[in-house]
N, C-alpha and C positions, 0 to 999 in steps of 0.2 A: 511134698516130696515123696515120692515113690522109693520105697527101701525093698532091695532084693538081698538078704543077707546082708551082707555090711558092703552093702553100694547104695549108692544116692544117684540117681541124675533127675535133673529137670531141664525144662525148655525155657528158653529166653530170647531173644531174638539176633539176628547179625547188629541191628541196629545198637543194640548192647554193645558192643565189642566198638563200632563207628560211632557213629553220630547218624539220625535222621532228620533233613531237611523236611520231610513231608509230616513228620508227627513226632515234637521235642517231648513231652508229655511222656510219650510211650515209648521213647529210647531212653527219657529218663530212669522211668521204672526196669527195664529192661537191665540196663548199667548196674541196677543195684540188686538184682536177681543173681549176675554175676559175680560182685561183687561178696554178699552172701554165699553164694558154691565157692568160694576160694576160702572163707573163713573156715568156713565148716572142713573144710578140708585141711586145716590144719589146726583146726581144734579138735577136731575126733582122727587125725591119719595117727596119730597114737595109740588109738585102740584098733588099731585095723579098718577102719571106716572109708570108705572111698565116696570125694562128693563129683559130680561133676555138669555140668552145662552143654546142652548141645543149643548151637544158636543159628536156629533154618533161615534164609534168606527166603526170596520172591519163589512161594509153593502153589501147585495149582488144585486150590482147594476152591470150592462156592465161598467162602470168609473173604478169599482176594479179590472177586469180583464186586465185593461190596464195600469191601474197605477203596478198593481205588475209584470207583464210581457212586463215592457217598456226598451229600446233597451239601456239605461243609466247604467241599472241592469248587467252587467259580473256575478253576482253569480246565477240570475236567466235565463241567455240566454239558448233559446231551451226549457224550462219547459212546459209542459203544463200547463194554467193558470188555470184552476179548480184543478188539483194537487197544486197549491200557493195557492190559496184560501183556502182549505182545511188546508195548513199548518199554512196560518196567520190566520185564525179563531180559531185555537187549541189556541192560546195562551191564548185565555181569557175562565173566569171559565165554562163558558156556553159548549163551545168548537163548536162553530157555531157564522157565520157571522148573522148580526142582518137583518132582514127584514126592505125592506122600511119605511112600516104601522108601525113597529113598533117605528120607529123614528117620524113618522107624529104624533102618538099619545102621545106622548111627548110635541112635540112643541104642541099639542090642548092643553092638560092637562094646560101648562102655561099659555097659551092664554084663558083661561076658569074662570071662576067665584070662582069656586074652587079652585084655584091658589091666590087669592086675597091679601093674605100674606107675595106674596114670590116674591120678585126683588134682583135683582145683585146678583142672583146665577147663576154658569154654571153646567146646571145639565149632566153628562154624561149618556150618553145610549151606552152603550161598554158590555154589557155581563161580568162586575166586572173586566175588564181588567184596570183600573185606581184603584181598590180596595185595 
Protein backbone atom coordinates (compact mmCIF):
# COMPACT_ATOMS: atom_id res chain seq x y z
CA UNK A 1 0.00 0.00 0.00
CA UNK A 2 1.21 3.31 -0.92
CA UNK A 3 0.77 5.79 2.16
CA UNK A 4 0.75 9.57 1.26
CA UNK A 5 0.40 11.09 4.86
CA UNK A 6 -2.56 9.46 6.26
CA UNK A 7 -4.01 8.18 2.73
CA UNK A 8 -3.78 4.73 1.48
CA UNK A 9 -4.92 3.74 -2.05
CA UNK A 10 -4.32 0.66 -4.12
CA UNK A 11 -5.33 -0.86 -7.21
CA UNK A 12 -7.68 -3.91 -7.59
CA UNK A 13 -9.42 -4.49 -10.36
CA UNK A 14 -13.47 -3.78 -11.87
CA UNK A 15 -13.49 -7.48 -11.70
CA UNK A 16 -13.34 -7.01 -7.91
CA UNK A 17 -16.33 -5.18 -7.55
CA UNK A 18 -18.31 -7.97 -10.53
CA UNK A 19 -17.35 -11.03 -11.09
CA UNK A 20 -14.99 -12.29 -14.17
CA UNK A 21 -16.04 -14.96 -16.44
CA UNK A 22 -12.72 -15.01 -18.17
CA UNK A 23 -10.41 -15.34 -14.90
CA UNK A 24 -12.37 -16.61 -11.30
CA UNK A 25 -8.80 -16.91 -9.85
CA UNK A 26 -8.01 -13.36 -10.38
CA UNK A 27 -11.36 -11.78 -9.43
CA UNK A 28 -11.12 -13.81 -6.52
CA UNK A 29 -8.21 -12.21 -5.27
CA UNK A 30 -9.19 -9.01 -6.61
CA UNK A 31 -12.70 -9.15 -4.12
CA UNK A 32 -10.43 -9.59 -1.37
CA UNK A 33 -7.97 -6.50 -2.09
CA UNK A 34 -11.29 -4.81 -1.85
CA UNK A 35 -12.48 -6.09 0.82
CA UNK A 36 -9.07 -5.39 2.86
CA UNK A 37 -9.47 -1.30 1.58
CA UNK A 38 -12.84 -1.21 3.32
CA UNK A 39 -11.48 -2.85 6.80
CA UNK A 40 -8.61 -0.65 6.95
CA UNK A 41 -10.82 2.03 6.50
CA UNK A 42 -12.58 1.60 9.34
CA UNK A 43 -10.07 0.39 11.40
CA UNK A 44 -7.67 3.26 11.09
CA UNK A 45 -10.71 6.28 9.86
CA UNK A 46 -10.28 6.80 13.65
CA UNK A 47 -7.00 8.00 13.57
CA UNK A 48 -7.46 9.97 10.48
CA UNK A 49 -6.29 7.32 8.07
CA UNK A 50 -8.08 7.21 4.74
CA UNK A 51 -7.86 3.75 2.64
CA UNK A 52 -9.15 3.48 -0.48
CA UNK A 53 -9.34 1.11 -3.97
CA UNK A 54 -9.33 2.35 -7.47
CA UNK A 55 -10.54 -0.57 -9.53
CA UNK A 56 -9.44 0.01 -13.62
CA UNK A 57 -11.47 -1.88 -16.02
CA UNK A 58 -10.19 -3.05 -19.93
CA UNK A 59 -6.61 -0.37 -20.10
CA UNK A 60 -4.62 -0.11 -23.01
CA UNK A 61 -1.40 -1.28 -21.79
CA UNK A 62 1.18 -4.08 -23.52
CA UNK A 63 -0.05 -6.55 -20.07
CA UNK A 64 -3.81 -6.53 -22.03
CA UNK A 65 -2.54 -7.71 -25.26
CA UNK A 66 -1.04 -10.54 -23.49
CA UNK A 67 -3.41 -11.39 -21.10
CA UNK A 68 -6.20 -11.61 -23.87
CA UNK A 69 -4.11 -13.42 -26.34
CA UNK A 70 -2.36 -15.91 -23.80
CA UNK A 71 -1.88 -19.55 -24.97
CA UNK A 72 -4.53 -20.89 -22.02
CA UNK A 73 -7.36 -18.92 -24.19
CA UNK A 74 -8.66 -22.06 -27.16
CA UNK A 75 -11.41 -19.48 -27.96
CA UNK A 76 -8.94 -16.74 -28.59
CA UNK A 77 -5.90 -18.82 -30.28
CA UNK A 78 -4.37 -17.31 -33.61
CA UNK A 79 -6.57 -13.77 -33.04
CA UNK A 80 -4.87 -10.89 -33.61
CA UNK A 81 -4.55 -9.05 -30.23
CA UNK A 82 -5.73 -5.43 -31.19
CA UNK A 83 -8.77 -7.19 -32.89
CA UNK A 84 -9.46 -8.74 -28.85
CA UNK A 85 -8.72 -5.51 -27.59
CA UNK A 86 -11.10 -3.84 -29.82
CA UNK A 87 -13.72 -6.56 -28.83
CA UNK A 88 -13.24 -6.42 -24.94
CA UNK A 89 -13.40 -2.78 -24.94
CA UNK A 90 -16.71 -2.78 -26.74
CA UNK A 91 -18.24 -4.13 -23.82
CA UNK A 92 -18.26 -1.19 -21.72
CA UNK A 93 -20.53 1.89 -22.39
CA UNK A 94 -17.53 4.02 -23.55
CA UNK A 95 -16.87 1.27 -26.18
CA UNK A 96 -12.93 1.96 -25.74
CA UNK A 97 -10.18 0.66 -23.40
CA UNK A 98 -9.43 3.29 -20.78
CA UNK A 99 -5.95 5.08 -21.08
CA UNK A 100 -3.30 4.79 -18.45
CA UNK A 101 -3.52 8.69 -17.35
CA UNK A 102 -6.65 8.03 -16.99
CA UNK A 103 -6.39 5.68 -14.23
CA UNK A 104 -3.45 7.69 -12.60
CA UNK A 105 -5.77 10.47 -12.29
CA UNK A 106 -8.05 8.69 -10.25
CA UNK A 107 -5.72 7.19 -7.96
CA UNK A 108 -4.44 11.38 -7.68
CA UNK A 109 -7.91 12.54 -7.23
CA UNK A 110 -8.14 10.08 -3.89
CA UNK A 111 -4.82 10.74 -2.91
CA UNK A 112 -5.59 14.61 -3.05
CA UNK A 113 -7.19 16.91 -0.50
CA UNK A 114 -10.26 16.89 -2.40
CA UNK A 115 -10.91 13.44 -1.52
CA UNK A 116 -10.79 14.29 2.21
CA UNK A 117 -14.24 12.67 2.74
CA UNK A 118 -13.92 9.56 1.14
CA UNK A 119 -12.37 6.05 2.63
CA UNK A 120 -13.37 2.42 1.99
CA UNK A 121 -14.59 3.05 -1.26
CA UNK A 122 -13.52 1.09 -4.39
CA UNK A 123 -14.01 3.57 -7.03
CA UNK A 124 -14.09 1.77 -10.56
CA UNK A 125 -12.64 3.49 -13.53
CA UNK A 126 -14.16 0.87 -16.26
CA UNK A 127 -15.82 3.20 -18.80
CA UNK A 128 -19.52 2.15 -16.96
CA UNK A 129 -18.72 -1.45 -17.43
CA UNK A 130 -19.53 -2.21 -13.47
CA UNK A 131 -22.69 0.24 -14.12
Amino acid sequence: MRMAGKKGMVTAAASGITGSPFSPVYSAAKHGVVGFVRALAKRHGPEGIRANVVCPGTTDTPMLRVFLARPDQQSTHGMDPEELVAKRAGQNALGRPARPEEIANAALFLLSDEASFITGTALPVDGGNTA
